[in-house]
N, CA and C of each residue as an Amber inpcrd file, in Angstrom:
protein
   567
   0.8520000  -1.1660000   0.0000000   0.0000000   0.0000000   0.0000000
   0.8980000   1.2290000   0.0000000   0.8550000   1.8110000  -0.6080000
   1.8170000   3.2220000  -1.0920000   0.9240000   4.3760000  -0.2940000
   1.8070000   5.2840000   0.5170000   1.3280000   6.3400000   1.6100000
   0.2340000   7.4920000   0.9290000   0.3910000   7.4220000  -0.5130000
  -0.3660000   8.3640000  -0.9690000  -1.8000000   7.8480000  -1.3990000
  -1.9150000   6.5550000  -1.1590000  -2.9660000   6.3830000  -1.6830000
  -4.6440000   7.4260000  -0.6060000  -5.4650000   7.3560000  -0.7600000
  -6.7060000   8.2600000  -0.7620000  -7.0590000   7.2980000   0.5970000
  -7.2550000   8.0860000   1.5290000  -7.5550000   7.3070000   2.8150000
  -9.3910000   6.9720000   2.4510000 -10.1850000   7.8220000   2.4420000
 -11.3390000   7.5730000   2.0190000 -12.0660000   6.6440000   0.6080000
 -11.3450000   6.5510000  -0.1710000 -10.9330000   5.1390000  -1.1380000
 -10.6380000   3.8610000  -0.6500000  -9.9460000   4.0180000  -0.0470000
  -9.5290000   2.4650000   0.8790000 -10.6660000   2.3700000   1.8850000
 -10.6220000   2.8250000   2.8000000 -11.1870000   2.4910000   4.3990000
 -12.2730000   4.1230000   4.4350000 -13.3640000   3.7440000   3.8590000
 -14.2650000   4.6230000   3.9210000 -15.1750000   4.6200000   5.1850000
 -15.6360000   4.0770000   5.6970000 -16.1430000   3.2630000   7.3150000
 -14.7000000   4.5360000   8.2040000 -14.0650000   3.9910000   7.7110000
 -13.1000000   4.5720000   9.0140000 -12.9650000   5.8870000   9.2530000
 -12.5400000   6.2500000   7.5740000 -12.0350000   7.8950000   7.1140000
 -13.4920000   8.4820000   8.1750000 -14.3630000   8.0860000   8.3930000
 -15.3110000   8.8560000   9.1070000 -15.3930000   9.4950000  10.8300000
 -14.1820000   8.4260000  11.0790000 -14.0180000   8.6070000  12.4840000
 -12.8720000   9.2450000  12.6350000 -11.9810000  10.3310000  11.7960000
 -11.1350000  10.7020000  11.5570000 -10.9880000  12.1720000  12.0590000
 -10.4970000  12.6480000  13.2480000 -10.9330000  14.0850000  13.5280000
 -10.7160000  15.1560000  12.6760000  -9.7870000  15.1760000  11.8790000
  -9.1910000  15.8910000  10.6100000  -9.4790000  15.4870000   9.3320000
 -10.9660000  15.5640000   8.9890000 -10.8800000  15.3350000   7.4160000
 -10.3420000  15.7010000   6.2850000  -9.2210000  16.9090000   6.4690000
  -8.2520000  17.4020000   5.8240000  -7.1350000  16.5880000   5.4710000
  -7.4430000  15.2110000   6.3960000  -6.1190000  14.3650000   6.3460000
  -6.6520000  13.2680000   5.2230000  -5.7290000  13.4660000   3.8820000
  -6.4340000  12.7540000   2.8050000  -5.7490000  11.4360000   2.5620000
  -4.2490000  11.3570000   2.7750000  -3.4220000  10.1040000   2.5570000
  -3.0380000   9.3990000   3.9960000  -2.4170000   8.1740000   3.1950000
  -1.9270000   7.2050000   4.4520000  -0.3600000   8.1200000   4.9330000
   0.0340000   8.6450000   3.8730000   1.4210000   9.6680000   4.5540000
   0.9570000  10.4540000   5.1920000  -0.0770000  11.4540000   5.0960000
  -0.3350000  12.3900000   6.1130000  -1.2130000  11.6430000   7.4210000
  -2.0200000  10.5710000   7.6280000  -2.1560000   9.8730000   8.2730000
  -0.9810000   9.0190000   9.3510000  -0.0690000   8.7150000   8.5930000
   0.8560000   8.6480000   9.5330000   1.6260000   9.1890000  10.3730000
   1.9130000  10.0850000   9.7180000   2.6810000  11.8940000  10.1830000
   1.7170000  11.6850000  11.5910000   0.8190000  12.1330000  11.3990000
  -0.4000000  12.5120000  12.4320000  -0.0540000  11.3000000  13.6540000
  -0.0740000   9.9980000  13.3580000  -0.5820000   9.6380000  14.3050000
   1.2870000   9.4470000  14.9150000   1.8770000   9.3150000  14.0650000
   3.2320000   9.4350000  14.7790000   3.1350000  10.4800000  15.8700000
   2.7230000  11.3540000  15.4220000   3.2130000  12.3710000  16.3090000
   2.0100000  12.1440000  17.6770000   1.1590000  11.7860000  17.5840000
   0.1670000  11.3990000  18.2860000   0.3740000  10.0500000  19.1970000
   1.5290000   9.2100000  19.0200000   2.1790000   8.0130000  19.6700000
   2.8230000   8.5960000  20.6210000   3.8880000   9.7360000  20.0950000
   5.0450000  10.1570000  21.0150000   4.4900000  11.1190000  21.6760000
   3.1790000  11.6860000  21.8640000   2.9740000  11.9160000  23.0870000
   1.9850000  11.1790000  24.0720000   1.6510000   9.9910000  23.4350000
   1.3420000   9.2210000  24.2210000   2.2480000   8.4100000  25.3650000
   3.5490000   8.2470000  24.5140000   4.7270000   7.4050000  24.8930000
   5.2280000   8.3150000  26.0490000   4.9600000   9.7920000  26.3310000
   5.2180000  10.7380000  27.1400000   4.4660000  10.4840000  28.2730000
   2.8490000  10.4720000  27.8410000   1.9060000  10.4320000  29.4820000
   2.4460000   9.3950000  29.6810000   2.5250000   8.1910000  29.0100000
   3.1440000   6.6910000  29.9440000   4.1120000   6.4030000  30.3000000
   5.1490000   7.6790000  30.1210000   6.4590000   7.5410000  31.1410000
   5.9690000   8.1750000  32.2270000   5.0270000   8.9200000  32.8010000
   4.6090000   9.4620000  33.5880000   3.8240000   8.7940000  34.5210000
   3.5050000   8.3540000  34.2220000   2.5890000   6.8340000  35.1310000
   2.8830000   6.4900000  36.0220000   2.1530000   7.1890000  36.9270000
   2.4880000   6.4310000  38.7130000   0.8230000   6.0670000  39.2830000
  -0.0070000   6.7620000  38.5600000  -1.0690000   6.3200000  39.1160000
  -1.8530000   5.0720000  38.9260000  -1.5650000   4.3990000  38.0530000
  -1.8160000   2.8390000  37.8500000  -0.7230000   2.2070000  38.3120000
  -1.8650000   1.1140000  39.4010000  -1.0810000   0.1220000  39.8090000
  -1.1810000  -1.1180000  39.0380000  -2.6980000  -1.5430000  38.4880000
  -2.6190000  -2.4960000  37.3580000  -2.5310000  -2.0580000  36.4740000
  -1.5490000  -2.2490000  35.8250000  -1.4600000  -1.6250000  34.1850000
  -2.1840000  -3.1960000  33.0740000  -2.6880000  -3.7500000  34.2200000
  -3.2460000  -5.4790000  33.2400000  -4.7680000  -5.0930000  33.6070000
  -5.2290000  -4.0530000  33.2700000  -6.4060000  -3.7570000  33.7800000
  -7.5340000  -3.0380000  32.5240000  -8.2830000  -3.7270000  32.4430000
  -9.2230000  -2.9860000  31.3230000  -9.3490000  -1.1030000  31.3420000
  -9.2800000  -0.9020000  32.3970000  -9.8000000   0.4650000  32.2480000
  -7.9880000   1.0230000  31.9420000  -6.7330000   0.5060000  32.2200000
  -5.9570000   1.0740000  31.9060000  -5.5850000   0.9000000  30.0330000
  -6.3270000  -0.2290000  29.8530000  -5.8170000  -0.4660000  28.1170000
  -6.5630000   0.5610000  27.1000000  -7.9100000   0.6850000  27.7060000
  -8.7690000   1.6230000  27.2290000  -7.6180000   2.9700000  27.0100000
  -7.3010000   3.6210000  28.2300000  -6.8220000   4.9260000  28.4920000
  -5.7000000   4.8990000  27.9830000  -4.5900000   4.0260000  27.7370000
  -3.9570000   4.0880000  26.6080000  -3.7670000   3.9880000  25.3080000
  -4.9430000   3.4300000  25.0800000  -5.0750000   3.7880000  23.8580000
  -5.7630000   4.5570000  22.9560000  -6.5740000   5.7120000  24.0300000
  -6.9330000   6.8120000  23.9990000  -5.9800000   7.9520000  23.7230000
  -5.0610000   7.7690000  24.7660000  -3.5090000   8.9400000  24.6670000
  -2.9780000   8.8270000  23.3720000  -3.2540000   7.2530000  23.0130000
  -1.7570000   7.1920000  21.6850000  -2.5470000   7.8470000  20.3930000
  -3.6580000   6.9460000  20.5990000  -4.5030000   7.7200000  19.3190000
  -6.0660000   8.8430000  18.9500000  -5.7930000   9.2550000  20.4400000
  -6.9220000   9.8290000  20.4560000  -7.3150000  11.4610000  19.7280000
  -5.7810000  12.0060000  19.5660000  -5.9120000  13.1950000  18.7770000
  -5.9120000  13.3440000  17.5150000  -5.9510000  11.6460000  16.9430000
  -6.2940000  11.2470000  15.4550000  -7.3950000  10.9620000  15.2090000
  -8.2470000  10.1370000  16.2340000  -9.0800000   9.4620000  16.0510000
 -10.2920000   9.2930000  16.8040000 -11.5680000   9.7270000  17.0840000
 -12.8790000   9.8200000  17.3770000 -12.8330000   8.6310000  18.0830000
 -12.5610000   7.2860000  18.1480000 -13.4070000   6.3840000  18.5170000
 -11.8130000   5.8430000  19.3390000 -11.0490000   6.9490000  19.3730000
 -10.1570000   6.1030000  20.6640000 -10.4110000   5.9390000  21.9380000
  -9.6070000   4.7940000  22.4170000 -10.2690000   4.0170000  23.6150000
 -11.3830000   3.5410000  23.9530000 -12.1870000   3.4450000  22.8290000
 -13.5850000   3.0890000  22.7990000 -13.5070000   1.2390000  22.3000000
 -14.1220000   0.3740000  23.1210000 -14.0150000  -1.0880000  21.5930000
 -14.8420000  -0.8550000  20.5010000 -14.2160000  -1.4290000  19.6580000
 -14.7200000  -1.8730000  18.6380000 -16.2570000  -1.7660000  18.3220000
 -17.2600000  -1.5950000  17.0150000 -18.4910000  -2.2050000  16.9660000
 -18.6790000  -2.7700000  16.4640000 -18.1340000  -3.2700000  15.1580000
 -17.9780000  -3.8550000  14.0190000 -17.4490000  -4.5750000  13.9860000
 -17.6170000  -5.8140000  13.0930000 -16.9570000  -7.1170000  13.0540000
 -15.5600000  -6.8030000  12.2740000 -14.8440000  -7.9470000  11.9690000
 -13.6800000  -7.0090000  11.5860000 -12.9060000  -8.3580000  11.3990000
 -13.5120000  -9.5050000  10.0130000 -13.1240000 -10.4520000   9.4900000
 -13.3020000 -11.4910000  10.7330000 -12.3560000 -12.5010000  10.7480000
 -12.3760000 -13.7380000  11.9300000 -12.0060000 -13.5140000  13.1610000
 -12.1730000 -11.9110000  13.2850000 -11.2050000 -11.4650000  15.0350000
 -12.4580000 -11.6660000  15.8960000 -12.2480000 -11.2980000  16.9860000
 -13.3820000 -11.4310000  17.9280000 -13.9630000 -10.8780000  17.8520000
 -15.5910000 -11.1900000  18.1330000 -16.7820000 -10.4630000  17.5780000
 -16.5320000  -9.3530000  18.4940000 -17.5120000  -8.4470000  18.3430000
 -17.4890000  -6.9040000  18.9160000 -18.3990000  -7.7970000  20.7150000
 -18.9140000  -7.7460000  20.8920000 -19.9990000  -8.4570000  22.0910000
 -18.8800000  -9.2870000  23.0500000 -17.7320000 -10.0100000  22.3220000
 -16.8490000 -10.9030000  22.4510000 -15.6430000 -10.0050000  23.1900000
 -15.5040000  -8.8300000  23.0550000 -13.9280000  -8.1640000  23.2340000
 -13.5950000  -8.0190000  24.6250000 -14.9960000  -7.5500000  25.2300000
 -14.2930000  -7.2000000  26.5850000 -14.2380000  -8.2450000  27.7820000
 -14.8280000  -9.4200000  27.6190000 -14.6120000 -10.8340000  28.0200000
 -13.3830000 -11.0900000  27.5540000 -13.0020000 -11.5040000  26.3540000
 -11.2000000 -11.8260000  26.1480000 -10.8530000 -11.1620000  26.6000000
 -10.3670000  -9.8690000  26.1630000  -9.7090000  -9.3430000  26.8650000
  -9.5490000  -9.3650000  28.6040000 -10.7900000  -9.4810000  29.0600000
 -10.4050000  -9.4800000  30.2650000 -10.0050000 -10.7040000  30.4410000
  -9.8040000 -11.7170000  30.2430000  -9.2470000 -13.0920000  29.8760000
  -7.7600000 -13.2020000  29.5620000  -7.2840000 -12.1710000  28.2420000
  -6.0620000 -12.3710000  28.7730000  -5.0940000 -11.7080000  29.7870000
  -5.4140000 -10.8810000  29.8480000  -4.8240000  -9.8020000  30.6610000
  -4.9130000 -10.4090000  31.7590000  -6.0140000 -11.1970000  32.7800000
  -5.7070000 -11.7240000  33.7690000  -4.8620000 -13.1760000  33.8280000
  -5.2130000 -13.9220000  32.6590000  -3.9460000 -15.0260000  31.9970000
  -2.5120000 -14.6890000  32.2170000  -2.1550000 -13.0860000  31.8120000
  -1.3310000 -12.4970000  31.6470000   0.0140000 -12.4670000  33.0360000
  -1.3490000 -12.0120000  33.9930000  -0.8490000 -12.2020000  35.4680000
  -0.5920000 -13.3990000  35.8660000  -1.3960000 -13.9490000  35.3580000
  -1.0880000 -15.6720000  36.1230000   0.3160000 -16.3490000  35.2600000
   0.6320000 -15.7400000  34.5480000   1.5490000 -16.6650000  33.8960000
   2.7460000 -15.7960000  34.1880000   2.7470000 -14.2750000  34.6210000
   3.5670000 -13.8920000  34.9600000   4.2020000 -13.8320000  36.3560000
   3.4320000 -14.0880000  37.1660000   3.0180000 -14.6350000  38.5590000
   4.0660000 -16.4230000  38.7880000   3.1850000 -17.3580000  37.7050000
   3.6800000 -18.4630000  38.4140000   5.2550000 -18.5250000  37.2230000
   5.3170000 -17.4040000  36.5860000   6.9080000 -17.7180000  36.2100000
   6.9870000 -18.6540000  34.8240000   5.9050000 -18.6440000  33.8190000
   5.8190000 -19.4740000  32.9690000   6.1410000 -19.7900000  31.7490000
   6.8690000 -18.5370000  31.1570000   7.6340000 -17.7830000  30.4740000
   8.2390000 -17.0710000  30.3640000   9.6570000 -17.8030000  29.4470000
  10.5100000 -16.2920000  29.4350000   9.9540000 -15.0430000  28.5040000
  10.6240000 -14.3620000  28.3680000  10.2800000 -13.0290000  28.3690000
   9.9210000 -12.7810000  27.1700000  10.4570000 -13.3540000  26.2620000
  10.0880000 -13.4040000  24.4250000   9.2790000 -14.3340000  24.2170000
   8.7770000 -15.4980000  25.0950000   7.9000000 -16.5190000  24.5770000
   6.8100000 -15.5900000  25.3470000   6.9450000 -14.9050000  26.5830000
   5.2980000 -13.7970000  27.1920000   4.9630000 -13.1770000  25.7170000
   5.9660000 -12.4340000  26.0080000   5.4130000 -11.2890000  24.7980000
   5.1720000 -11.6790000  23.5180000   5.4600000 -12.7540000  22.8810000
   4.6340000 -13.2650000  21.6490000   3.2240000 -14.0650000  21.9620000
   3.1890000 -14.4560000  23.0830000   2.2070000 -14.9940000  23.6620000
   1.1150000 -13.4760000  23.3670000   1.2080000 -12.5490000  24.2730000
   0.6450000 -11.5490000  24.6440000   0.1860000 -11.0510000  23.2880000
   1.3790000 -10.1950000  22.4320000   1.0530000  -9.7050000  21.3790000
   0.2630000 -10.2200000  20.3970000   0.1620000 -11.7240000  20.2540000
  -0.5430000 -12.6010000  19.0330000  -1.7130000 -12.4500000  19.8800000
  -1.9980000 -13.1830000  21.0780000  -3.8770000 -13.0150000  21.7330000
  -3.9910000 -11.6490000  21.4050000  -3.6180000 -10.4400000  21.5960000
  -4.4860000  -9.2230000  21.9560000  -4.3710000  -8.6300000  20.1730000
  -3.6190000  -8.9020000  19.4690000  -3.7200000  -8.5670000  17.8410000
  -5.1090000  -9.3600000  17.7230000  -5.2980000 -10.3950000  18.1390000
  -6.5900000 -11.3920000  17.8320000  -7.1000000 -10.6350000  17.9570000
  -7.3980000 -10.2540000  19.0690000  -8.8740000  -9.5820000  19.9620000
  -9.4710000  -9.1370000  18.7010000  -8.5490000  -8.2830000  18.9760000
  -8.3960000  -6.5750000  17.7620000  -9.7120000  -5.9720000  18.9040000
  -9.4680000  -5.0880000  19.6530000 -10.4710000  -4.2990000  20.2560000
 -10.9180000  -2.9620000  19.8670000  -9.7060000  -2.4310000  19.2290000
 -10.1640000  -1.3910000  18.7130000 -10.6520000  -1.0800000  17.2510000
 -11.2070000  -0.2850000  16.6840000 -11.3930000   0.0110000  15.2890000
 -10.0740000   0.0350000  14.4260000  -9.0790000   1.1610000  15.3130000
  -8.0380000   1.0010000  14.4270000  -6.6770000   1.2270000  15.5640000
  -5.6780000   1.0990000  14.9860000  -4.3620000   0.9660000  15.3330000
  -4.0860000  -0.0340000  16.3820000  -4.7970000  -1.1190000  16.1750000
  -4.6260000  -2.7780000  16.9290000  -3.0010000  -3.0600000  16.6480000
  -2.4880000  -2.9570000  15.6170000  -0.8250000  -3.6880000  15.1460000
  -0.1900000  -2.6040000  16.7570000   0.1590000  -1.3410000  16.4480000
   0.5100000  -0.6560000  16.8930000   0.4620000  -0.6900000  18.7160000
  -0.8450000  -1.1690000  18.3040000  -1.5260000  -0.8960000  20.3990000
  -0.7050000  -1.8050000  20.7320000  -0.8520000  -3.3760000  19.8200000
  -0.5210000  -4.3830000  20.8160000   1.1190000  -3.9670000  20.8560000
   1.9450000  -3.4050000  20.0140000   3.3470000  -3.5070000  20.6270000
   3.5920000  -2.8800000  21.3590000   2.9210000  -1.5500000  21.8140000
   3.2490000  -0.9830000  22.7010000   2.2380000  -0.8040000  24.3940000
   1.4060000  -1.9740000  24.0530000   0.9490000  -2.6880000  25.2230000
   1.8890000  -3.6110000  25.5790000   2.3280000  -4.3930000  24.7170000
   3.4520000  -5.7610000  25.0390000   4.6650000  -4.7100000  25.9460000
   5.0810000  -4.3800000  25.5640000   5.8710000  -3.6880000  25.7850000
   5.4710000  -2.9010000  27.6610000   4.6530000  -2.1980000  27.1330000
   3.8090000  -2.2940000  28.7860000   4.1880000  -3.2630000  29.8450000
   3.5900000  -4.4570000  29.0290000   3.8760000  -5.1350000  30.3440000
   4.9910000  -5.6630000  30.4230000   5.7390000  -5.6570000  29.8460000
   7.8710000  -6.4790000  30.0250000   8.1790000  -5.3890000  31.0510000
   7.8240000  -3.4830000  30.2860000   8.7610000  -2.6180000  30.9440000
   8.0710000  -2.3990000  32.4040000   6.4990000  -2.6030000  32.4260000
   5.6560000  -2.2680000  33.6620000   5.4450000  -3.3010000  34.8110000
   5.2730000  -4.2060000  33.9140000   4.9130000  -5.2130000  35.2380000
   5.3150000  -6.4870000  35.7510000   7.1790000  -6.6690000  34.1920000
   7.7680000  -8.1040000  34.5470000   9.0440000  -7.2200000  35.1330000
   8.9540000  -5.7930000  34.5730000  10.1790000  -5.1010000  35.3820000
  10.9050000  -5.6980000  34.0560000  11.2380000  -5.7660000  32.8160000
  12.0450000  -6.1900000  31.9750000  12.3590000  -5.4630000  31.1010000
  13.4080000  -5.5830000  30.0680000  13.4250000  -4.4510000  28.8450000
  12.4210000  -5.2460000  27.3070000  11.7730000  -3.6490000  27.0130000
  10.9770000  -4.5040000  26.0630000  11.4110000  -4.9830000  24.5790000
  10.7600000  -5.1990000  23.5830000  11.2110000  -5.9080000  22.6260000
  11.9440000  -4.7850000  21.5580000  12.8360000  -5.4590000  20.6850000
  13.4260000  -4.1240000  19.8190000  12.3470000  -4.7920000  18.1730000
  11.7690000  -4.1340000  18.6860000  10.8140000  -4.1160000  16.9030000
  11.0560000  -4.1190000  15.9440000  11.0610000  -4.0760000  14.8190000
  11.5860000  -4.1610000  13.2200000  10.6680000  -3.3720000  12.6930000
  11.2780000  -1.9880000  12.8380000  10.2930000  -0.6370000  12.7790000
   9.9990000  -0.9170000  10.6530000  10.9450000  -1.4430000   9.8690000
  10.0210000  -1.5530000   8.3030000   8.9810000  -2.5100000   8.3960000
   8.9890000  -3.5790000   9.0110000   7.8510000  -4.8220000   9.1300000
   6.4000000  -3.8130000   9.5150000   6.5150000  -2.6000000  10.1450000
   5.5300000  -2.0030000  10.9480000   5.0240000  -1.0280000  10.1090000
   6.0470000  -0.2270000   9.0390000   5.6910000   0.9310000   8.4730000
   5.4250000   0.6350000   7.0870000   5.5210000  -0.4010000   6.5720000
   4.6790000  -0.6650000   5.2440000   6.5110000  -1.0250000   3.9760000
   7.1790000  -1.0560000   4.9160000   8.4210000  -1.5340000   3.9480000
   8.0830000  -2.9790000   3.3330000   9.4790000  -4.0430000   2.8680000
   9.1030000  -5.2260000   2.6530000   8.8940000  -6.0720000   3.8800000
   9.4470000  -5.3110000   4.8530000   8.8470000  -6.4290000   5.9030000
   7.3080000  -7.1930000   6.2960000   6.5480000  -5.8680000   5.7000000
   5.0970000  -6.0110000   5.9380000   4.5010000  -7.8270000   5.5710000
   5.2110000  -7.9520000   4.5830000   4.4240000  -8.8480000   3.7000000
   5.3530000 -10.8190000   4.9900000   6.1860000 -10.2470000   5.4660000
   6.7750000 -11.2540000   6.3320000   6.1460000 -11.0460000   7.5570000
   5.7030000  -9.9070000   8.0060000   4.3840000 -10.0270000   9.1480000
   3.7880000 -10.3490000   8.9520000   2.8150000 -10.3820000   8.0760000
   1.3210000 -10.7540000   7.5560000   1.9130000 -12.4400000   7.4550000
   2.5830000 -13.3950000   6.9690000   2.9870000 -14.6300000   7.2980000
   3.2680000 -14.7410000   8.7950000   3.9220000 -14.2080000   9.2350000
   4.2280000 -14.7750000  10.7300000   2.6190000 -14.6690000  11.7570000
   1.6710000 -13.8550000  11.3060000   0.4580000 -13.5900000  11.7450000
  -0.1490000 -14.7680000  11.4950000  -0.0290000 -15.2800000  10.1230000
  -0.8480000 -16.5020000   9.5900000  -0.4150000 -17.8780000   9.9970000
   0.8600000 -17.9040000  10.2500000   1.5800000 -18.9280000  11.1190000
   1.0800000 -19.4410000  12.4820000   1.2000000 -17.8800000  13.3990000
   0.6040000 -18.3000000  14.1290000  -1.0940000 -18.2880000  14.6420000
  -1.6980000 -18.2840000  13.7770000  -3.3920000 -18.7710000  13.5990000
  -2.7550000 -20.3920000  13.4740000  -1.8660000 -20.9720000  13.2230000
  -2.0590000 -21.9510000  13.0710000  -1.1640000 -22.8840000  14.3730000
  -1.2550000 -22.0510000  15.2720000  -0.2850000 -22.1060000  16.1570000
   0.9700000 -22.8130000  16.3230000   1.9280000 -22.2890000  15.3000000
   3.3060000 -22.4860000  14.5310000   4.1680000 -21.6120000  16.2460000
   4.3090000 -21.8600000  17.7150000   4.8220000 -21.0830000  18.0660000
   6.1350000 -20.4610000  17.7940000   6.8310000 -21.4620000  17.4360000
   8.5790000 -21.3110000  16.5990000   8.2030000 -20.7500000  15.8580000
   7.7210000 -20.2810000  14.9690000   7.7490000 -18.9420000  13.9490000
   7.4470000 -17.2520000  14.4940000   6.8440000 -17.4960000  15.3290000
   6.3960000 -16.1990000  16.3090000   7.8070000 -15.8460000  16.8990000
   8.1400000 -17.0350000  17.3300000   9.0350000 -16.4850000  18.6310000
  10.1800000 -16.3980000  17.6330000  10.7640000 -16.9010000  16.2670000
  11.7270000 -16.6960000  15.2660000  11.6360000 -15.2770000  14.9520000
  10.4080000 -14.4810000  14.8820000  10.6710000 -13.5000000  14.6000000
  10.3650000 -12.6570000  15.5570000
């Protein structure tokens, strides 16, 4: 997908929940929400007032900060179905499912630190809870919890796999891998 293509051409449903309808491409769309991450990435160095950061009302509120000055329906779930992910009725049960999974496995010690966080990141990409920026949330939820609540350093990402380089097309396989629960391919990459 090339940055210039017409945001309202592609994802017309979405372009609607868009606070800036001035914003016509996926390049100026990104611009935006970049800049809309890093000050999210700001309130959550700031964070002393959550003690569960494995807590529904805290996943909501972050992902309000990261994308909420892009986007109308941040921190809100989902309403819409959204292919084989979890139905909309379905989200806030999983979710609260894994996130408390989350604890228990971080609790009784059940993984190391790259098999959690592929664990983590593949369930909550499932979910998909939000309308949009699910890829994004979950890494920097994963990440959440290594740097927040295993006390660990978090993962170093493969920032072209994320931004539409050739990596994209080797995410979208490692995604499909593990639907088939291939865990050695997750944790390979």
């Amino acid at each position: 997908m090339t940055n210039n293509l017409s945001l309202e051409a592609c994802i017309p449903d979405v372009f609607e929940a868009l606070r800036y309808p001035h914003i016509q491409t996926f390049a100026e769309l990104n611009r935006l929400e970049y800049l809309n991450i890093q000050k999210g990435y700001i309130w959550l160095s700031r964070q002393r007032k959550y003690s569960d950061f494995l807590a529904e009302r805290f996943v909501k509120e972050l992902h309000k900060k990261l994308f909420g000055l892009v986007w109308l329906s941040a921190g809100e779930f989902r309403h819409l179905d959204a292919s084989d992910d979890s139905l909309p009725r379905d989200i806030e049960d999983a979710l609260v499912l894994l996130l408390t999974e989350t604890g228990d496995w971080i609790s009784a010690n059940a993984y190391n630190r790259e098999e959690l966080a592929a664990r983590f990141f593949h369930r909550l990409l499932k979910i998909r809870p939000f309308p949009v920026g699910n890829a994004r949330f979950a890494r920097i939820m994963t990440d959440v919890v290594l740097e927040k609540v295993m006390k660990v350093a978090p993962i170093v990402w493969d920032e072209k796999v994320f931004m539409g380089d050739d990596g994209e097309l080797q995410y979208a396989d490692v995604l499909r891998y593990a639907e088939r629960l291939d865990d050695q391919m997750v944790m390979a990459f």
